[in-house]
Backbone bond lengths (Angstrom), bond angles and torsions (degrees), N, CA, C in turn:
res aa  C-N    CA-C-N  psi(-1)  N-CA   C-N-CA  omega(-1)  CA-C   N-CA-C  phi
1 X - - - 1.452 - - 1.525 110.19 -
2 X 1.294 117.73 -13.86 1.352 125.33 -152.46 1.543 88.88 -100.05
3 X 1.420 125.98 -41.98 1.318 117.89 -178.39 1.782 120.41 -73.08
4 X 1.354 102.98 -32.56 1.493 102.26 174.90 1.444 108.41 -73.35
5 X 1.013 141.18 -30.04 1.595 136.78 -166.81 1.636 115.08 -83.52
6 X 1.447 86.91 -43.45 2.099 82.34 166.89 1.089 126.17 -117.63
7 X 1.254 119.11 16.83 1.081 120.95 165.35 1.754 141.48 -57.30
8 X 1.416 111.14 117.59 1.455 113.28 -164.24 2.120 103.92 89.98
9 X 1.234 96.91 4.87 1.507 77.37 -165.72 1.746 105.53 -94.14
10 X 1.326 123.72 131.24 1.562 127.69 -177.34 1.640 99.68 -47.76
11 X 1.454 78.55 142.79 2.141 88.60 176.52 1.698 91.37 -97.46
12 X 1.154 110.81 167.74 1.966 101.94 -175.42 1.829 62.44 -157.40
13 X 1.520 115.51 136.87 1.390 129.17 -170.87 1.861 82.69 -118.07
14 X 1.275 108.27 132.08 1.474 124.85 158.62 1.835 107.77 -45.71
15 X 1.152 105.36 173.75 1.667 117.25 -173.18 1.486 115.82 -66.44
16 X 1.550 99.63 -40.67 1.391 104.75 162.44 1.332 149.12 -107.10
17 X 1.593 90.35 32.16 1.474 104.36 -175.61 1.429 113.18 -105.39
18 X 1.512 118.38 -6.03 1.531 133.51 158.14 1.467 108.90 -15.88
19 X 1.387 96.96 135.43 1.669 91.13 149.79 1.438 103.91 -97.46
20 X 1.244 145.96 146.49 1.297 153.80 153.18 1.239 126.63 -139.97
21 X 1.983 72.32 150.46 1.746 99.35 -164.94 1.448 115.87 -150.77
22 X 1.560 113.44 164.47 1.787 118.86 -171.94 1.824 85.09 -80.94
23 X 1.416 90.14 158.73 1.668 99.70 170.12 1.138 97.90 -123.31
24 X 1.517 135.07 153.48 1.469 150.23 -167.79 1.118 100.64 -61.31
25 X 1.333 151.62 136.91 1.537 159.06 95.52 0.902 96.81 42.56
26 X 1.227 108.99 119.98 2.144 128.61 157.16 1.579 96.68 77.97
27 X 1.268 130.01 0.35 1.321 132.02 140.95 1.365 163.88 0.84
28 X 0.976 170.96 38.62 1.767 146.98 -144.49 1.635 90.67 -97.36
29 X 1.131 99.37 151.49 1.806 114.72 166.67 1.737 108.89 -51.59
30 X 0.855 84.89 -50.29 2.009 90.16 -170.48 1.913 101.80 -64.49
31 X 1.341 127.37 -47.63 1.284 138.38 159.06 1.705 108.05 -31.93
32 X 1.206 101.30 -56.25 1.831 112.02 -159.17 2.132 91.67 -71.75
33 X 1.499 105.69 -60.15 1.126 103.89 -158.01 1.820 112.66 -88.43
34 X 0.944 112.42 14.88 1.403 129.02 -150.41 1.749 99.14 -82.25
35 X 1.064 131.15 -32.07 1.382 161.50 157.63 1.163 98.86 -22.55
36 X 1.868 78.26 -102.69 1.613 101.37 174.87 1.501 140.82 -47.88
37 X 1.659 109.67 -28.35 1.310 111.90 156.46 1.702 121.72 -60.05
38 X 1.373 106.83 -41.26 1.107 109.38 -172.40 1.691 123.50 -65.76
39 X 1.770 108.65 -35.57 1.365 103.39 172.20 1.485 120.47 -93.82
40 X 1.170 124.30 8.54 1.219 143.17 -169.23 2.029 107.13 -95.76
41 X 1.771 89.87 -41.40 1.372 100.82 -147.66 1.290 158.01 33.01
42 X 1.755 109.71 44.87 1.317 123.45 -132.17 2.095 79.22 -127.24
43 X 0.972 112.30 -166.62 1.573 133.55 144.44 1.708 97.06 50.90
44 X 1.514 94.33 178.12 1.694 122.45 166.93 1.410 125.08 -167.24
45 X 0.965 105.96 141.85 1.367 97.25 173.44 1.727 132.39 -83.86
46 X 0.846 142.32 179.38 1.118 151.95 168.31 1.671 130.51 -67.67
47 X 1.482 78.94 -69.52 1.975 97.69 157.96 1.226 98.51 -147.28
48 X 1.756 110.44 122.44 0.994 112.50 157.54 1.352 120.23 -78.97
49 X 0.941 137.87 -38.74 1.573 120.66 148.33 0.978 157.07 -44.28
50 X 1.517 110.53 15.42 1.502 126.96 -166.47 2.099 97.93 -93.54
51 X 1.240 107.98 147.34 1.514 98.45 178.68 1.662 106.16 -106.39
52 X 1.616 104.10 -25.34 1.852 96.52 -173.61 1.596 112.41 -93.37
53 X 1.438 115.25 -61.86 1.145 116.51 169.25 1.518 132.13 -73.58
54 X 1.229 153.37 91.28 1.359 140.13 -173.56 1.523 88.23 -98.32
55 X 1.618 112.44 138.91 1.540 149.56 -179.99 1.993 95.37 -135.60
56 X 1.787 114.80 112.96 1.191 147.30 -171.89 1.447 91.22 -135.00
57 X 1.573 91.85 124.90 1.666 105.68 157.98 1.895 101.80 -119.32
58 X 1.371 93.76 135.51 1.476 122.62 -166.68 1.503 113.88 -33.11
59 X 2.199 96.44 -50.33 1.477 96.69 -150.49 1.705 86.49 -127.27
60 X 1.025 130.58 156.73 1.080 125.97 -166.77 1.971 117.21 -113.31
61 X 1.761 96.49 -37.04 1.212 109.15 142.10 1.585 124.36 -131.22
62 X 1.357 128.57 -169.36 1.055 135.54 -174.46 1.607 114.14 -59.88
63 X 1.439 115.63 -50.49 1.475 128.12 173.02 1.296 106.91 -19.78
64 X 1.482 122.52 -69.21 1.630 137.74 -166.71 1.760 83.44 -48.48
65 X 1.391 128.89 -70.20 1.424 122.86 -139.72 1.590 81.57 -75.64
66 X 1.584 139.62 -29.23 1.531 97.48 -157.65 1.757 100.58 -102.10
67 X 1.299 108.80 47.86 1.739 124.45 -174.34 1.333 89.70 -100.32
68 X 1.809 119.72 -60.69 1.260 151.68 175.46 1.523 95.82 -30.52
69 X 0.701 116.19 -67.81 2.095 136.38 -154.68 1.877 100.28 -97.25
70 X 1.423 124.01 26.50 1.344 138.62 176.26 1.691 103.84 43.12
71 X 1.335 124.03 0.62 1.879 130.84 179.68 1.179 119.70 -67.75
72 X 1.659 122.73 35.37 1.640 102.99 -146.68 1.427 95.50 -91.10
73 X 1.788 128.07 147.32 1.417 129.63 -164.54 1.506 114.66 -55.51
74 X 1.527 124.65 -17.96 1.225 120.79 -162.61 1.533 87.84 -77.69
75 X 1.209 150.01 -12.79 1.527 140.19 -171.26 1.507 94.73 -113.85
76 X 1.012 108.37 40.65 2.161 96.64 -164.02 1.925 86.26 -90.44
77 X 1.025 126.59 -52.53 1.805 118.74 178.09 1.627 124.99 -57.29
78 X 1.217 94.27 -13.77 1.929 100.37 -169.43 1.750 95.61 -91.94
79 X 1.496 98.49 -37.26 1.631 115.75 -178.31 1.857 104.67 -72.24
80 X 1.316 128.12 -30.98 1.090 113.94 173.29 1.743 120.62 -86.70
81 X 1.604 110.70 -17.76 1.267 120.85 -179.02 1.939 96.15 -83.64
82 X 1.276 130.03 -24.85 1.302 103.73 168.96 1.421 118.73 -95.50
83 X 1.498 114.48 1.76 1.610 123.77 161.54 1.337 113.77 -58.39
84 X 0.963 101.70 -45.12 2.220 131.81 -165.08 1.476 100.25 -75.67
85 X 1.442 124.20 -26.46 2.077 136.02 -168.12 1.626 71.57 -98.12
86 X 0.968 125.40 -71.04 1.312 128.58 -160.58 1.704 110.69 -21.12
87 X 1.314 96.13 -84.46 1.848 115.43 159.87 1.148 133.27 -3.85
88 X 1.358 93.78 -69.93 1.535 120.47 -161.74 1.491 96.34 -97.20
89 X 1.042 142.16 -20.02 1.374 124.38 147.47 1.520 123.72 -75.97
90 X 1.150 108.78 -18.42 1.295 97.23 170.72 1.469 113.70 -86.25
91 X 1.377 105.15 -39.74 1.553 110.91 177.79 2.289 115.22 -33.21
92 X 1.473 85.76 -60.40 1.439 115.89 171.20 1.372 118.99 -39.28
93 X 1.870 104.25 -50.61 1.238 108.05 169.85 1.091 137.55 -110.07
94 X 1.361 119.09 44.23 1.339 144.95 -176.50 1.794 96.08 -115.09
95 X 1.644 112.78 -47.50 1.606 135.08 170.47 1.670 110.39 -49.14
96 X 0.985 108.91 -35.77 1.580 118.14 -169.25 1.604 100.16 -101.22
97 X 1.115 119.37 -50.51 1.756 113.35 166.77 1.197 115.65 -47.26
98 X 0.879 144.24 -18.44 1.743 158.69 -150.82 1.368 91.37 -121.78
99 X 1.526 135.54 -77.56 0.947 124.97 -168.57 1.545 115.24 -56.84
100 X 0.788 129.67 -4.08 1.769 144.04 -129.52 1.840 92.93 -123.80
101 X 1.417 97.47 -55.43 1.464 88.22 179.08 1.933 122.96 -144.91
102 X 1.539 79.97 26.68 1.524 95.88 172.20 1.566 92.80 -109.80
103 X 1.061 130.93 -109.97 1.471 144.85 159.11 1.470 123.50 34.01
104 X 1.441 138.68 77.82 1.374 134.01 -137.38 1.807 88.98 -75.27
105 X 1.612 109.43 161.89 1.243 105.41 -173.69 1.655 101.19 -127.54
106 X 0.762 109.55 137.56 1.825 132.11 -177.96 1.541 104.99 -51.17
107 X 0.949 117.38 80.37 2.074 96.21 -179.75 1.772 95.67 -84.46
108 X 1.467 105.49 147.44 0.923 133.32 -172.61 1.544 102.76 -76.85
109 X 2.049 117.00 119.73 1.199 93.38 -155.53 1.945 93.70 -110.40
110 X 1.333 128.36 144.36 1.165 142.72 164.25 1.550 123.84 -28.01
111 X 1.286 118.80 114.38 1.546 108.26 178.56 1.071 100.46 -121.69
């Protein structure tokens, strides 16, 4: 359920959820990290134009985090059809426990 609902959706990280850091001398953030974003394809920055402070958030959308958490959307139907087995066997066997030892049983009586 977790992969169909956010999936594709932008993460936007609160003020203090930055990662931050100095960028090297003669610098811009987007220059320094531009690399690594690029072969990674993960994250963003904040301002890439900033030269003292650079503020990078990790994941840029949800996809990256539900890779992390094994949810990724391309399995989102196989993941709801063993949610759905899940249920209904338990449902079933919750029905049969009950009957099993709630349920008075008829003994067959001797004539």
């Amino acid at each position: 359920m977790l992969s169909t609902t956010v999936s594709e959706a932008p993460v936007v990280y609160a003020a203090n959820e930055y990662l931050t850091f100095e960028s090297p001398a003669n610098m811009t953030c987007g220059e320094y990290m531009g690399t690594s974003m690029s072969r990674t394809g993960t994250g963003y920055l904040l301002d890439p134009e900033a030269v003292d402070s650079c503020k990078f958030c990790t994941y840029h959308t949800a996809d990256f985090f539900l890779k992390t958490v094994n949810a990724p959307f391309s399995e989102a139907w196989r993941n709801f059809g063993l949610m759905l087995v899940y249920i209904v066997f338990n449902v079933f066997g919750a029905l049969f426990l009950y009957w099993l030892l709630r349920v008075p049983k008829n003994k067959k009586k001797e004539e």
